[in-house]
C-alpha positions in Angstrom: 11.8 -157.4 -65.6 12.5 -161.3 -64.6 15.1 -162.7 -66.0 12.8 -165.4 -67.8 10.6 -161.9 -69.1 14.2 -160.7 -70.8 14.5 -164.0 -72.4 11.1 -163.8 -73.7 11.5 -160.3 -74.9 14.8 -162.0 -76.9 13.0 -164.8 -78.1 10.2 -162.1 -79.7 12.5 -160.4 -81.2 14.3 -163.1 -83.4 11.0 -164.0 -84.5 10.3 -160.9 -85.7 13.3 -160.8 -87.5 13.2 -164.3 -88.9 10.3 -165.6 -91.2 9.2 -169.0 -90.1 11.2 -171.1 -92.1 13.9 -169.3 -92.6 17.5 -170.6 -91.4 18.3 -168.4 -88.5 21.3 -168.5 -86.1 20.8 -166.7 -82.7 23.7 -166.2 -80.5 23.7 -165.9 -77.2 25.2 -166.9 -73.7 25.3 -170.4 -72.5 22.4 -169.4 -70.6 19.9 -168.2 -72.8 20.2 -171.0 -75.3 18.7 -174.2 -73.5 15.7 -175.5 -75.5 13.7 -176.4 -72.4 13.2 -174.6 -68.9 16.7 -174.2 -66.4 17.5 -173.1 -63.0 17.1 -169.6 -63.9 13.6 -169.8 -65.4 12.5 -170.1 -69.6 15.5 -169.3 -71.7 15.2 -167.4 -75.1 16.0 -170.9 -76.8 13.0 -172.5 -74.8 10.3 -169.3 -76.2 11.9 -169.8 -79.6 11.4 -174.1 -79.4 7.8 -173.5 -78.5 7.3 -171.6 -81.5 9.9 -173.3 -84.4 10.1 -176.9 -83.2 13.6 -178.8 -84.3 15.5 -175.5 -83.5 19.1 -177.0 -82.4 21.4 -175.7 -79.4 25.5 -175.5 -79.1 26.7 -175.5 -75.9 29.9 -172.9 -75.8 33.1 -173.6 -74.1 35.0 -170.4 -73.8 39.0 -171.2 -73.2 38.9 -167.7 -72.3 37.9 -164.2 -72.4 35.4 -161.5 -71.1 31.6 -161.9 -70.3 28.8 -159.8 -68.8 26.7 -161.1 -65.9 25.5 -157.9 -64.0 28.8 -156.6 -64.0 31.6 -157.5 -66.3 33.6 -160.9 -65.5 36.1 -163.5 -66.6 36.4 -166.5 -67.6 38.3 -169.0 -65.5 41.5 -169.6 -68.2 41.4 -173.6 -68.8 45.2 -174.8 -67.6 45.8 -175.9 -71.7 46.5 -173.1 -74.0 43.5 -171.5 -76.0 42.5 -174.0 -78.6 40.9 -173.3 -82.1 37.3 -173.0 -82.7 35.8 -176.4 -83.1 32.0 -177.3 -83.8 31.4 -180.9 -82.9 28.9 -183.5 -82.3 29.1 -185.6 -78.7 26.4 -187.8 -77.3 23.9 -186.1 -80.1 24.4 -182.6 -78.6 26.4 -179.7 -80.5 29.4 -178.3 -79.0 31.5 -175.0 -80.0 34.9 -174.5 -79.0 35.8 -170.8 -79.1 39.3 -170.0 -77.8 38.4 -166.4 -76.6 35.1 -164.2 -76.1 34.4 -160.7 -75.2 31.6 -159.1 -73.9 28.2 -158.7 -76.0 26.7 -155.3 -76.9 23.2 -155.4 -75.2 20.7 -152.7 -75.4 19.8 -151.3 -72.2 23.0 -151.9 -70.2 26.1 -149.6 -69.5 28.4 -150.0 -72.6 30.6 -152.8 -72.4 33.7 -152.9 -70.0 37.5 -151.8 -70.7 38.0 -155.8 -72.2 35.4 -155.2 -75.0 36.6 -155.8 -78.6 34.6 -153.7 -81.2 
């Protein structure tokens, strides 16, 4: 599968999930949130804008913490302390300020490194 054709699978399945109408919040990676094509391809939060117009995305800033991206990684540690979590409004965009992530469950993929939090 492309990387767009996973997105799109992730898009499908938060519809199915979630009646139009409905107040949903879908969380994923930085990556898979945009609202409109990236780099990479369609993200999941493009599919699901095509389908539920006036869906809203936050842009994460992880002070620190564990990720998967075909192998598990890091995050760079920011040079200030981890802060508190903070949802905020800057130039019309959302923001969320999470002091510390660990790596998601995904179905399909080995089971999350030794840095997972259950």
């Amino acid at each position: 599968w492309s990387w767009s054709q996973r997105d799109e699978a992730m898009a499908r399945r938060i519809l199915a999930a979630s009646p139009p109408g409905a107040r949903t919040l879908a969380v994923a990676g930085n990556a898979h949130t945009p609202a409109s094509p990236i780099e990479l391809g369609v993200p999941m939060g493009a599919r699901l804008a095509e389908q539920r117009p006036g869906i809203r995305e936050i842009r994460i800033r992880y002070s620190a913490g564990y990720f998967w991206n075909f192998e598990p990684r890091q995050f760079m540690r920011h040079t200030d302390p981890p802060g508190h979590t903070r949802l905020y409004q800057h130039n019309g965009d959302l923001h969320l300020d999470l002091p510390l992530a660990t790596e998601a469950v995904v179905p399909r993929r080995p089971e999350p490194g030794p840095h997972a939090h259950a």
